[in-house]
DRENLUM-863284 format. One record per atom (N, C-alpha, C): residue number from 1; residue in one letter; atom name; y, z, x. Coordinates in steps of 0.2 Angstrom, whole numbers. Layout:
{seq = NUM | type = A | atom = CA | py = Y | pz = Z | px = X} .
...
! end
This chain:
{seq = 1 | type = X | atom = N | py = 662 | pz = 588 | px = 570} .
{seq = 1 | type = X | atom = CA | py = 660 | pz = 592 | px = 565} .
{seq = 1 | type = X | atom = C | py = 661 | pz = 599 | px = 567} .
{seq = 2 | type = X | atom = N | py = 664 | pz = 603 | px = 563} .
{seq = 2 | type = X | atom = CA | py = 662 | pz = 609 | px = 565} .
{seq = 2 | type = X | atom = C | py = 657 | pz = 615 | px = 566} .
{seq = 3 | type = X | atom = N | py = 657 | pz = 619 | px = 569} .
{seq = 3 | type = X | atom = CA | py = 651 | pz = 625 | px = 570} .
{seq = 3 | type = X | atom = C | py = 650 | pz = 628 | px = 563} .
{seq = 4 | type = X | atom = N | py = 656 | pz = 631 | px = 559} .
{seq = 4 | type = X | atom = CA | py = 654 | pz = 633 | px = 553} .
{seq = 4 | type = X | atom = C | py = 651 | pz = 628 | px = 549} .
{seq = 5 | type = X | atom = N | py = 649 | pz = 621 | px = 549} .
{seq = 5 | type = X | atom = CA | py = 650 | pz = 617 | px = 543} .
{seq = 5 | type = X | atom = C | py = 641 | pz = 619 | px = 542} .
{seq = 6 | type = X | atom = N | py = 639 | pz = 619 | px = 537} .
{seq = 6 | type = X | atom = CA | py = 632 | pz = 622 | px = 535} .
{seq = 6 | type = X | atom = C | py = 626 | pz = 616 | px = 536} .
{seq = 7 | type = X | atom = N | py = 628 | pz = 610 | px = 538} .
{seq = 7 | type = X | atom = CA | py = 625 | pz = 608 | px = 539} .
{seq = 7 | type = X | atom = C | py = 624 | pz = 605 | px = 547} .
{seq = 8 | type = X | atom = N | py = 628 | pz = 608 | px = 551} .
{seq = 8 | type = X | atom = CA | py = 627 | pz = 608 | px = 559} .
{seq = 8 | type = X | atom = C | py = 623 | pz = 616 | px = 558} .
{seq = 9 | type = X | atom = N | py = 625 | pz = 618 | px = 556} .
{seq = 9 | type = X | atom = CA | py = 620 | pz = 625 | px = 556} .
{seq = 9 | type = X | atom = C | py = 613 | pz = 626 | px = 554} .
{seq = 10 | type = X | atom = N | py = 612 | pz = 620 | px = 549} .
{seq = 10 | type = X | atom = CA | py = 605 | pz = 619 | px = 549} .
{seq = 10 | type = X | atom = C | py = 602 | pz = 614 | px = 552} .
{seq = 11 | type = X | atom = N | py = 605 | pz = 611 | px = 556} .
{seq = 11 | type = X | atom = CA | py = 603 | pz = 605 | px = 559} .
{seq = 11 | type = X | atom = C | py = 600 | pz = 608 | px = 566} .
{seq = 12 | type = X | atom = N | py = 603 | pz = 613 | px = 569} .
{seq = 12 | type = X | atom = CA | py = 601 | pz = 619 | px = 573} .
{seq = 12 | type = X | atom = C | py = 594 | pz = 617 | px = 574} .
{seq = 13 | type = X | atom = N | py = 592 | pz = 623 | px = 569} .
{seq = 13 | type = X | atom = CA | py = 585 | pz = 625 | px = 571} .
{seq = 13 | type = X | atom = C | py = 582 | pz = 619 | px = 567} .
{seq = 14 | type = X | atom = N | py = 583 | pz = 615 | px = 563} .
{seq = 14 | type = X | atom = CA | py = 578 | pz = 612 | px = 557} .
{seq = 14 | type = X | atom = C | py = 577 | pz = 604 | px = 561} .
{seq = 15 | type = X | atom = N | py = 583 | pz = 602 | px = 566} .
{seq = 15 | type = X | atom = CA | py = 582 | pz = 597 | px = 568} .
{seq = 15 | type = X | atom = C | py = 580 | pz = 595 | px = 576} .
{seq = 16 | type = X | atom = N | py = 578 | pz = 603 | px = 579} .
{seq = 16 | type = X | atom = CA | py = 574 | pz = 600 | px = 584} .
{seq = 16 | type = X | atom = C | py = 567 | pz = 598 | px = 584} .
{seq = 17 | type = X | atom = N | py = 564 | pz = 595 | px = 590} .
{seq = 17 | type = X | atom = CA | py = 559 | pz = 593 | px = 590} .
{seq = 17 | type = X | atom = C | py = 553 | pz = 597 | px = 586} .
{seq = 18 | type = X | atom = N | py = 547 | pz = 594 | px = 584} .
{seq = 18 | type = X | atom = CA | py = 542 | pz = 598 | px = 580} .
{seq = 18 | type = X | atom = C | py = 542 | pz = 601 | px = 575} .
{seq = 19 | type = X | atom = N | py = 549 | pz = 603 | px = 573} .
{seq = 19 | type = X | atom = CA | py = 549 | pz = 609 | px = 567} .
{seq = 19 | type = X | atom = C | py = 548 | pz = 608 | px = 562} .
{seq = 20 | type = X | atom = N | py = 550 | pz = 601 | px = 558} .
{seq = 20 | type = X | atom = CA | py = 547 | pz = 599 | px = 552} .
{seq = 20 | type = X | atom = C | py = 540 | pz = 596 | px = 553} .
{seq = 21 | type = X | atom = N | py = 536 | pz = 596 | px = 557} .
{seq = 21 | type = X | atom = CA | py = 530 | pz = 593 | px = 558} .
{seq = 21 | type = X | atom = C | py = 526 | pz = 601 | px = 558} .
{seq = 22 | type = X | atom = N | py = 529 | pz = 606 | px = 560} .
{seq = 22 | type = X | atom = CA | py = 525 | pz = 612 | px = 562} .
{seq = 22 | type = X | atom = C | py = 525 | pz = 617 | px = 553} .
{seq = 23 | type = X | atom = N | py = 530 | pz = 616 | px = 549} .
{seq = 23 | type = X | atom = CA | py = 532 | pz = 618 | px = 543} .
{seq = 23 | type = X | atom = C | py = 527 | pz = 612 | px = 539} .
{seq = 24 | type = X | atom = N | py = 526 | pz = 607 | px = 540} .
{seq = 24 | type = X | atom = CA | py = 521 | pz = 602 | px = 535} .
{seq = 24 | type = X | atom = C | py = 514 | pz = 606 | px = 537} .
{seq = 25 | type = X | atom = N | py = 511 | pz = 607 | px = 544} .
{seq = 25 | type = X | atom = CA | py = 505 | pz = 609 | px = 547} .
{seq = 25 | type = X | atom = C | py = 501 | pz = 616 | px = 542} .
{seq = 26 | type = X | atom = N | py = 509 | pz = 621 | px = 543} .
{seq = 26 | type = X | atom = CA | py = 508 | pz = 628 | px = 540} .
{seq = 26 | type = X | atom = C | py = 506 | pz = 625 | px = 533} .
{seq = 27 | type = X | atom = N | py = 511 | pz = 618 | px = 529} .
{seq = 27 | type = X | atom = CA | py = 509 | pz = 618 | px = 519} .
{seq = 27 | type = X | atom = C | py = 503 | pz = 617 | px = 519} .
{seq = 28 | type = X | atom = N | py = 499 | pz = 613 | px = 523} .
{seq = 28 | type = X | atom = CA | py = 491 | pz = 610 | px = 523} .
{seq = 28 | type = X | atom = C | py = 488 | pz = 616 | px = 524} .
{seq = 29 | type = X | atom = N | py = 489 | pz = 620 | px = 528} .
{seq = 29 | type = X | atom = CA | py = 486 | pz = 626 | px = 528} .
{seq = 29 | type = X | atom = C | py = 483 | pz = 630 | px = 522} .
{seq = 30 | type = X | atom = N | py = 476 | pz = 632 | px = 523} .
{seq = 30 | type = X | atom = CA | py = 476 | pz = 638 | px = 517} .
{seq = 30 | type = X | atom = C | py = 480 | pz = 642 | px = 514} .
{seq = 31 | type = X | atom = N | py = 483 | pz = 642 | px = 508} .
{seq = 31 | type = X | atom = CA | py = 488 | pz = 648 | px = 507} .
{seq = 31 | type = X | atom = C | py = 494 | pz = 647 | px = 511} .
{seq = 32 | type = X | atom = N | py = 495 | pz = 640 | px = 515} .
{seq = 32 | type = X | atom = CA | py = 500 | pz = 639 | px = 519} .
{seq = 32 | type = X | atom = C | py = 500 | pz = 643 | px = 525} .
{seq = 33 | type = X | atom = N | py = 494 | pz = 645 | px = 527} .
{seq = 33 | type = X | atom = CA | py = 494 | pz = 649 | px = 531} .
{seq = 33 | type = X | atom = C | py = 490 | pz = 643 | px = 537} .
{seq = 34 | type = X | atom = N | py = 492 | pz = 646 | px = 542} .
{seq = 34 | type = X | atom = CA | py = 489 | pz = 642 | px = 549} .
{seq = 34 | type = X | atom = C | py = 489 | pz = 648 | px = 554} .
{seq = 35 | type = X | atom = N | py = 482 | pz = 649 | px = 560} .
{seq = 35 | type = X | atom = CA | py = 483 | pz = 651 | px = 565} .
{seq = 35 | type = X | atom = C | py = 488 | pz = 648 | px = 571} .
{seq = 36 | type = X | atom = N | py = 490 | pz = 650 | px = 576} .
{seq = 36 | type = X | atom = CA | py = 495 | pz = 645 | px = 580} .
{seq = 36 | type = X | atom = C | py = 491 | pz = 641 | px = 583} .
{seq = 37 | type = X | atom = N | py = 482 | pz = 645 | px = 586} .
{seq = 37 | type = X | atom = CA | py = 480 | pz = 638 | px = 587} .
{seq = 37 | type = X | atom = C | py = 475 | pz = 632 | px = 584} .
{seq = 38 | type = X | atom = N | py = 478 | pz = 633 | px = 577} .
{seq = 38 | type = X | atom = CA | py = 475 | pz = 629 | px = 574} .
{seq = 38 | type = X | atom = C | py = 483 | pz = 623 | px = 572} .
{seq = 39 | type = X | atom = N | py = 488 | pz = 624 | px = 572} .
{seq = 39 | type = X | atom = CA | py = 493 | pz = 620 | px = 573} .
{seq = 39 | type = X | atom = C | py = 493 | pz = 618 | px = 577} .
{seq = 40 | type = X | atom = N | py = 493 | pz = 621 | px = 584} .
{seq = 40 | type = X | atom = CA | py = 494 | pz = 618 | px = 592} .
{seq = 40 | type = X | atom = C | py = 487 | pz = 611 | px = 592} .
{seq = 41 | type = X | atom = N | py = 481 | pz = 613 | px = 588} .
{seq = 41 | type = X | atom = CA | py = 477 | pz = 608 | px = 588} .
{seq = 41 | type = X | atom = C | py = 479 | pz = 602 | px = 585} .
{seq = 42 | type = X | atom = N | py = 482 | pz = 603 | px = 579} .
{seq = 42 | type = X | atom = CA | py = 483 | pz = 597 | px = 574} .
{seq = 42 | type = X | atom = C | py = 491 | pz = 595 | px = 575} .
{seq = 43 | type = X | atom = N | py = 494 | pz = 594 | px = 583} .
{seq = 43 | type = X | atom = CA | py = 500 | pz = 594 | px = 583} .
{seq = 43 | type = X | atom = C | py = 499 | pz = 592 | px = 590} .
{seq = 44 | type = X | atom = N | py = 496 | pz = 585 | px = 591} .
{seq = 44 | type = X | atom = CA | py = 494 | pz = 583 | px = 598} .
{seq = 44 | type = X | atom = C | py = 499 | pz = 582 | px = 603} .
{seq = 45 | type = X | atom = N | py = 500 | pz = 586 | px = 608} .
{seq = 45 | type = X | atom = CA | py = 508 | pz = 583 | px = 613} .
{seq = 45 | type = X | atom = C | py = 513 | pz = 590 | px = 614} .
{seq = 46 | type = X | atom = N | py = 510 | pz = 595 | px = 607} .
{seq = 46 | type = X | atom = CA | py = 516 | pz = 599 | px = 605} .
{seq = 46 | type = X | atom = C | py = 512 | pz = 603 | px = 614} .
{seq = 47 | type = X | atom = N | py = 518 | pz = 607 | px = 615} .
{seq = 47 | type = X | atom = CA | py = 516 | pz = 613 | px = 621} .
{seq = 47 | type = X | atom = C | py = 514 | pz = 620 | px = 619} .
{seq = 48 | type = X | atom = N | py = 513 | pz = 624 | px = 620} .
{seq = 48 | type = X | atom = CA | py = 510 | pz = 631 | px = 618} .
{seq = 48 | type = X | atom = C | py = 515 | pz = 635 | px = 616} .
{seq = 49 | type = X | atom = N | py = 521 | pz = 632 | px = 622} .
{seq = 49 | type = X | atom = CA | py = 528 | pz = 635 | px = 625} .
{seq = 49 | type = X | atom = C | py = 531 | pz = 634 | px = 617} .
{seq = 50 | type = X | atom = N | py = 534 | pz = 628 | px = 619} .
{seq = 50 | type = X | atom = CA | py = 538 | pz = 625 | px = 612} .
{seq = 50 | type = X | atom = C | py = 534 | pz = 626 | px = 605} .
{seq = 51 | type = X | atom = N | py = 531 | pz = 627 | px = 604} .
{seq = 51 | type = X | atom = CA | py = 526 | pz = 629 | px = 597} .
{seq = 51 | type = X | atom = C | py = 528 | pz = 639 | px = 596} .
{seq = 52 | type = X | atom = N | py = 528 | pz = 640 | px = 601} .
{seq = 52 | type = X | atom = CA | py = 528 | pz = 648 | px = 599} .
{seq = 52 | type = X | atom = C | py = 536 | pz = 648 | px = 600} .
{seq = 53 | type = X | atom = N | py = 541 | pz = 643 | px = 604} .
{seq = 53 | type = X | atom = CA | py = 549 | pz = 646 | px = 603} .
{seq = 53 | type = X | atom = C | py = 550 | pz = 642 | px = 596} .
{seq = 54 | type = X | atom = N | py = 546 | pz = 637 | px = 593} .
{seq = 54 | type = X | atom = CA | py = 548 | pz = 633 | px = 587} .
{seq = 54 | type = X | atom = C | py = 548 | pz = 640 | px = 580} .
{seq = 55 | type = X | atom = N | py = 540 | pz = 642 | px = 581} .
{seq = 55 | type = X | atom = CA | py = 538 | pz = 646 | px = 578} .
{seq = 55 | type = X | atom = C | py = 545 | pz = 653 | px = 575} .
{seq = 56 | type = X | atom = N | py = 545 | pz = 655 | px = 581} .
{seq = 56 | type = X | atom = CA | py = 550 | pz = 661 | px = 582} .
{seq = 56 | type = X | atom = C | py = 556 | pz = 661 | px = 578} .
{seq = 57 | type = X | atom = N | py = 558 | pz = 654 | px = 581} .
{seq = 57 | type = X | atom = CA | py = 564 | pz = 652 | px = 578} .
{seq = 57 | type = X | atom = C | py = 565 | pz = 651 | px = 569} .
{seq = 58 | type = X | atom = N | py = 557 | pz = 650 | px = 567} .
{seq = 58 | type = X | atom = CA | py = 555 | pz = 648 | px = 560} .
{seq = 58 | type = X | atom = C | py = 558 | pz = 653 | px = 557} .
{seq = 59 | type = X | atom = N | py = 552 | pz = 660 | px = 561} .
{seq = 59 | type = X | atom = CA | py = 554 | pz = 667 | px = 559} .
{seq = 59 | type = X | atom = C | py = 559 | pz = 671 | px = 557} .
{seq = 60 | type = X | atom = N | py = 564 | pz = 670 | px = 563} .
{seq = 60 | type = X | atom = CA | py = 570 | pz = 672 | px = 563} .
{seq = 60 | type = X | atom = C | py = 574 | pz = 669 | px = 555} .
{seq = 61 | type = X | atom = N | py = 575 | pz = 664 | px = 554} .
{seq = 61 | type = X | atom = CA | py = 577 | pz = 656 | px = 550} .
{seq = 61 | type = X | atom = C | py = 576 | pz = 662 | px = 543} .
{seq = 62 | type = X | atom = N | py = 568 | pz = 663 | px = 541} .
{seq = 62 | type = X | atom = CA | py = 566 | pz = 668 | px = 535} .
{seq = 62 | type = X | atom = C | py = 562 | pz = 660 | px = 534} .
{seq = 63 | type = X | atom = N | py = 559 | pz = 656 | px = 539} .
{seq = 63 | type = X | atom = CA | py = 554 | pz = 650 | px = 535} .
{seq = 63 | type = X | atom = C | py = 546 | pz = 652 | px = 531} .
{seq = 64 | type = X | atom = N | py = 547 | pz = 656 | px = 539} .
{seq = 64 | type = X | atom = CA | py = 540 | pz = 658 | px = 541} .
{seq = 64 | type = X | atom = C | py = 538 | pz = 667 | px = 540} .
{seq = 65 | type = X | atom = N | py = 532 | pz = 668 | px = 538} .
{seq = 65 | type = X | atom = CA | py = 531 | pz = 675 | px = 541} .
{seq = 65 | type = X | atom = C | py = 524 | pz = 676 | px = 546} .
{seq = 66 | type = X | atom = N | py = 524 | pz = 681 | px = 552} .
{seq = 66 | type = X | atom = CA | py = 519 | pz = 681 | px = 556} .
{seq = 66 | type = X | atom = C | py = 517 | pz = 687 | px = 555} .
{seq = 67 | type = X | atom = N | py = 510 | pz = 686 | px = 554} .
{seq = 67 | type = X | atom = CA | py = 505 | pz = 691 | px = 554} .
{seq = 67 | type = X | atom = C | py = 499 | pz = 690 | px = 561} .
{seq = 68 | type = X | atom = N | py = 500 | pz = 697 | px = 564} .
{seq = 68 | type = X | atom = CA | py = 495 | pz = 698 | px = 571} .
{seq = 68 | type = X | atom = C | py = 491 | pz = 703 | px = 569} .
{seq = 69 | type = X | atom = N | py = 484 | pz = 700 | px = 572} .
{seq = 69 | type = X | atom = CA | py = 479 | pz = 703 | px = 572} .
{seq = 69 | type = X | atom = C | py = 475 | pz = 707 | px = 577} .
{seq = 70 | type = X | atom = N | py = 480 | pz = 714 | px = 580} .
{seq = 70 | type = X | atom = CA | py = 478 | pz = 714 | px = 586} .
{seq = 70 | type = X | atom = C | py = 473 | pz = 717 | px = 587} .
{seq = 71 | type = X | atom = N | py = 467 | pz = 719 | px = 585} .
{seq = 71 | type = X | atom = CA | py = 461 | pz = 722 | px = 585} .
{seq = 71 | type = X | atom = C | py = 457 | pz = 717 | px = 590} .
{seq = 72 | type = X | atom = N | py = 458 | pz = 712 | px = 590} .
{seq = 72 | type = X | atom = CA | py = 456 | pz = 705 | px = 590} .
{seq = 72 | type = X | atom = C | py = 454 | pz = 703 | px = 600} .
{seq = 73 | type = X | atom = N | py = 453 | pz = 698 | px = 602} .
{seq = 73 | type = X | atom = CA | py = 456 | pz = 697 | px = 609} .
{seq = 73 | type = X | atom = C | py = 451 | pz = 690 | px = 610} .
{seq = 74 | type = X | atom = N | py = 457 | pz = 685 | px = 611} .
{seq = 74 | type = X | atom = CA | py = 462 | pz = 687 | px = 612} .
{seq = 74 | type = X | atom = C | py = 464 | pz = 688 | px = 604} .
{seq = 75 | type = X | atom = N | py = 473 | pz = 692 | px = 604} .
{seq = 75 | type = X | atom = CA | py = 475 | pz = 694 | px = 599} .
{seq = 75 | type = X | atom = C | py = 479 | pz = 689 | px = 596} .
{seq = 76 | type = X | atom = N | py = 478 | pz = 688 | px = 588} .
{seq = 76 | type = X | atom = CA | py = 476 | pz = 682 | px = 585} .
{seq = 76 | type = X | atom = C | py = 482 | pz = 682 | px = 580} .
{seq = 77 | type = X | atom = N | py = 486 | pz = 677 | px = 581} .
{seq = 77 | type = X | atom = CA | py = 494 | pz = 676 | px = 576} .
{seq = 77 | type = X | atom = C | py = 493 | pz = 671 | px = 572} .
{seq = 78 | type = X | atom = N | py = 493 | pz = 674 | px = 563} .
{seq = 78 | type = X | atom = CA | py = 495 | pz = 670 | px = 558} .
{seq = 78 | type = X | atom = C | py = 501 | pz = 669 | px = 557} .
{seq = 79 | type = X | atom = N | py = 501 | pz = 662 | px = 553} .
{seq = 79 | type = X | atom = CA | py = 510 | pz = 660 | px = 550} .
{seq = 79 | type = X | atom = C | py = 508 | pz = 658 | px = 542} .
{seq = 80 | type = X | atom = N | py = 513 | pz = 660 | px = 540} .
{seq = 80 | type = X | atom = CA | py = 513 | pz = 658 | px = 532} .
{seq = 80 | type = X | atom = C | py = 520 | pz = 657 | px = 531} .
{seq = 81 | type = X | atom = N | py = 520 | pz = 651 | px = 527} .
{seq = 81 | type = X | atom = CA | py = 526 | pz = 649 | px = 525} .
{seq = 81 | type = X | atom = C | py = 529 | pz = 653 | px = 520} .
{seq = 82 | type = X | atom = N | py = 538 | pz = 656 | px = 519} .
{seq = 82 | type = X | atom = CA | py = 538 | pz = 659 | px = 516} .
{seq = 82 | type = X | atom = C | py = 541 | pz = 657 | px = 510} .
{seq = 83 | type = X | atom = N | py = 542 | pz = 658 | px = 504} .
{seq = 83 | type = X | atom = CA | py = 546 | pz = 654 | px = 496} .
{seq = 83 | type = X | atom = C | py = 551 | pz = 649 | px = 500} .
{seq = 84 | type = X | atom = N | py = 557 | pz = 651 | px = 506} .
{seq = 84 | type = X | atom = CA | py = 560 | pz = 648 | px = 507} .
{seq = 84 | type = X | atom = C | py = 558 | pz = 641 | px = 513} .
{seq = 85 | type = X | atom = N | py = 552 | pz = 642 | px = 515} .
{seq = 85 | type = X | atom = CA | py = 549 | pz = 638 | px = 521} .
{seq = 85 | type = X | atom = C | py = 546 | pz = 632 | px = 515} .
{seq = 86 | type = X | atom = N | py = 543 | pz = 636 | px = 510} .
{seq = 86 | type = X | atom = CA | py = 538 | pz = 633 | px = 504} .
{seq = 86 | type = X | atom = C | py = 545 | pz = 626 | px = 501} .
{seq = 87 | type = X | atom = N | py = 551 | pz = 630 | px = 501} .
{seq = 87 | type = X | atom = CA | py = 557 | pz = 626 | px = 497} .
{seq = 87 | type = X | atom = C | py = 558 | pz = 620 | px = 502} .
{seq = 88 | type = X | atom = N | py = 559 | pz = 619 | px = 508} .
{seq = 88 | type = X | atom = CA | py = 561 | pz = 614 | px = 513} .
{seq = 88 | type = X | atom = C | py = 556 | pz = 610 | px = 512} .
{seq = 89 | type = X | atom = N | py = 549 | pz = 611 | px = 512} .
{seq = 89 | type = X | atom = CA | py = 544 | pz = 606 | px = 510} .
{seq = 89 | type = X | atom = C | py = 545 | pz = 601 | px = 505} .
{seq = 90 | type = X | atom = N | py = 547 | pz = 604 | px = 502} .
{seq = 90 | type = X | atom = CA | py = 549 | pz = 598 | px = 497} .
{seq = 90 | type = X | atom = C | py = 556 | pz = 592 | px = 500} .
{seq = 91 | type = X | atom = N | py = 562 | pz = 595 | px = 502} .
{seq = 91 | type = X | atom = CA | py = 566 | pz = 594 | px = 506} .
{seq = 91 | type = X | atom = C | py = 562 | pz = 585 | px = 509} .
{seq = 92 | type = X | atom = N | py = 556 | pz = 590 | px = 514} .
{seq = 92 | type = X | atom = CA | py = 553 | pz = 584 | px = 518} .
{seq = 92 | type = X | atom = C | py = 549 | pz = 579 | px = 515} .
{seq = 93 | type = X | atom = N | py = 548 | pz = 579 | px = 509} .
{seq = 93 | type = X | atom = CA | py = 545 | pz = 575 | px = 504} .
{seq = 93 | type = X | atom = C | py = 550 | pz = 571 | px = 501} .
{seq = 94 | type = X | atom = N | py = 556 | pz = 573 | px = 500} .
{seq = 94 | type = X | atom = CA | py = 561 | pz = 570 | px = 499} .
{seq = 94 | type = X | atom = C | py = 562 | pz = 564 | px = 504} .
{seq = 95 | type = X | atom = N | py = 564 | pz = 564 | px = 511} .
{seq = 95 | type = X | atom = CA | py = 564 | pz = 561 | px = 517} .
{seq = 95 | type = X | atom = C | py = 559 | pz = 556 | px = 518} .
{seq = 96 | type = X | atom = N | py = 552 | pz = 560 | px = 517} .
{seq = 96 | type = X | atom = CA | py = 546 | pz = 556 | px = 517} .
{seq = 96 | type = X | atom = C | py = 546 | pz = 549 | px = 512} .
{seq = 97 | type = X | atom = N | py = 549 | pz = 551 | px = 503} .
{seq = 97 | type = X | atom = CA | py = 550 | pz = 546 | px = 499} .
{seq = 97 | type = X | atom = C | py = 555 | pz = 541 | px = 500} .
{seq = 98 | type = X | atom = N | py = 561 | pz = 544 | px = 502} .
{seq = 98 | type = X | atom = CA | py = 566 | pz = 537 | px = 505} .
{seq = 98 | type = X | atom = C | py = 564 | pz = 535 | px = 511} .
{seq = 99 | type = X | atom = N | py = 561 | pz = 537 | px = 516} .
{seq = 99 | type = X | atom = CA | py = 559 | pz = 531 | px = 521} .
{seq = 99 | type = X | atom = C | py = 553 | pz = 526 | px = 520} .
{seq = 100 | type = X | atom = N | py = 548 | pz = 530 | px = 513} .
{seq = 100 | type = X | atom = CA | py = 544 | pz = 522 | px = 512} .
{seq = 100 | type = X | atom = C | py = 548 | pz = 518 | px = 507} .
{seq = 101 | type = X | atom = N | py = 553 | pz = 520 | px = 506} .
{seq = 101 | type = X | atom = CA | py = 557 | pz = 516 | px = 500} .
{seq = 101 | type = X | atom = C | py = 559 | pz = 511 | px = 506} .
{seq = 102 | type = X | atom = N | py = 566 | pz = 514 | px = 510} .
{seq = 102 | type = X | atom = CA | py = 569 | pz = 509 | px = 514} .
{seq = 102 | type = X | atom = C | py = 569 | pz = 508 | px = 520} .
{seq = 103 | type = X | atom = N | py = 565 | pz = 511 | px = 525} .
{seq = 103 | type = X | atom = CA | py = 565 | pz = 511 | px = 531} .
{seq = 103 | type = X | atom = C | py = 557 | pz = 506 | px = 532} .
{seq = 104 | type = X | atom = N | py = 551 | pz = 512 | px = 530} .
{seq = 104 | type = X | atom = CA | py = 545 | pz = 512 | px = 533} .
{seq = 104 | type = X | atom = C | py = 540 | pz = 509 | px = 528} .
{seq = 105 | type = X | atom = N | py = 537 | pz = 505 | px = 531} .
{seq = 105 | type = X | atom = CA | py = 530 | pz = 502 | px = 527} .
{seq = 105 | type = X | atom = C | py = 525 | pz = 506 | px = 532} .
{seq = 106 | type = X | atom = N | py = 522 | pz = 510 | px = 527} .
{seq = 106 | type = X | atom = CA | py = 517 | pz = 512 | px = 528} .
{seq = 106 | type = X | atom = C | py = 513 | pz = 515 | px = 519} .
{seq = 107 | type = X | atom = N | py = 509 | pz = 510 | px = 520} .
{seq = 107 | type = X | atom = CA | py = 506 | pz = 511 | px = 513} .
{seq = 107 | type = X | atom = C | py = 499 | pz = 515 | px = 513} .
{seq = 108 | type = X | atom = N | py = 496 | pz = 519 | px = 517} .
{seq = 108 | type = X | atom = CA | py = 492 | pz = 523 | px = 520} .
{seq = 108 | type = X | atom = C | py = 496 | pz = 529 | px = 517} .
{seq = 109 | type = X | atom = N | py = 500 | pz = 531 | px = 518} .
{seq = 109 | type = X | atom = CA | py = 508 | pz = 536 | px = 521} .
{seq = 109 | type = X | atom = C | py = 509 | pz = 538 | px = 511} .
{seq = 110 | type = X | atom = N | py = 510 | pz = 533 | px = 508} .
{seq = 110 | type = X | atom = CA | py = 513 | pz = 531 | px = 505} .
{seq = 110 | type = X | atom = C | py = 508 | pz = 535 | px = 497} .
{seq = 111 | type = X | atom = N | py = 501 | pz = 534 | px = 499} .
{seq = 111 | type = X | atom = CA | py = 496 | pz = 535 | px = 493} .
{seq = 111 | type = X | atom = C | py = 495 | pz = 542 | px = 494} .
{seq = 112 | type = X | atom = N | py = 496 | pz = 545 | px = 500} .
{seq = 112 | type = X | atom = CA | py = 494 | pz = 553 | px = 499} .
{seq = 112 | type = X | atom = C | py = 499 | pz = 557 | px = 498} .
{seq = 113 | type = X | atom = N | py = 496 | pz = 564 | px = 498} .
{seq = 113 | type = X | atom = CA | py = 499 | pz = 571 | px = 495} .
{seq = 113 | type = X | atom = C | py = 502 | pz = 574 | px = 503} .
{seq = 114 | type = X | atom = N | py = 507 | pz = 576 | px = 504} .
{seq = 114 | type = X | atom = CA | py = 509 | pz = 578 | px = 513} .
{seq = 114 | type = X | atom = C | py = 504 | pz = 585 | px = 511} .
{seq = 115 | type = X | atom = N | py = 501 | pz = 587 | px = 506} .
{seq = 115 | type = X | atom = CA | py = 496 | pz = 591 | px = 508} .
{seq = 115 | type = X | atom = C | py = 488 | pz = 591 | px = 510} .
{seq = 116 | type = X | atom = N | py = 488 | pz = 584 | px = 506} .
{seq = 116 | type = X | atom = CA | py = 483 | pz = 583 | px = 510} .
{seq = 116 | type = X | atom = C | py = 482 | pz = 576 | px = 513} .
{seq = 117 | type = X | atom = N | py = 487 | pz = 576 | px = 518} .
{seq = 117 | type = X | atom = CA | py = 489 | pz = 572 | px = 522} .
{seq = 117 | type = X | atom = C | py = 484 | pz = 573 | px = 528} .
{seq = 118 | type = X | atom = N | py = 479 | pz = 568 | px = 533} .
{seq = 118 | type = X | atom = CA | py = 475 | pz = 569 | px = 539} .
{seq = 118 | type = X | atom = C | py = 480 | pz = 565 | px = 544} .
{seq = 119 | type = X | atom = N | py = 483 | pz = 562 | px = 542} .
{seq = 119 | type = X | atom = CA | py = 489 | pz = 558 | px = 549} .
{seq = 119 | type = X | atom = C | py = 491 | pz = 563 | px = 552} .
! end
């Protein structure tokens, strides 16, 4: 596959570890919004390291937007997902629909909303 092919290019950032699980955390979120450490809690295993290079690279991507509180201390970073972070959710729903179809039995999985999903 080549470097220009647009799907090794979004395979990049979109198919490392946690980054669709870090983009589902942000849709649950109020308004899609999440502190980082309210995602680092509901994202058991993730590192502080890798959640903030995940993050960044959201950023850069145009998934995500951060807003910092620095008045604060410690100084306090939101993320909100942005129309185009909000668009890949869907994406993930998609994915989610064809693996209960023909991969995975999970009928817990299967009845909820990936927004108001507690898994």
């Amino acid at each position: 596959m080549q470097d220009e092919c647009t799907v090794n290019q979004t395979v990049r950032y979109l198919g490392k570890k946690w980054t669709l699980l870090i983009i589902l955390e942000l849709y649950k979120g109020e308004g899609y919004t999440r502190r980082f450490t309210e995602v680092k809690d509901r994202l058991p295993g993730i590192t502080a390291k890798v959640l903030s290079a995940r993050l960044k690279e959201l950023e850069e991507e145009g998934l995500v937007e951060r807003r910092v509180e620095a008045g604060t201390v410690p100084v306090r970073s939101e993320y909100t997902l942005t129309e185009s972070g909000l668009e890949i959710v869907e994406v993930i729903k998609d994915i989610k629909r064809w693996a209960l179809r023909w991969k995975i039995e999970n009928l817990a999985c299967g009845a909820q909303d990936c927004r108001r999903c507690v898994l």
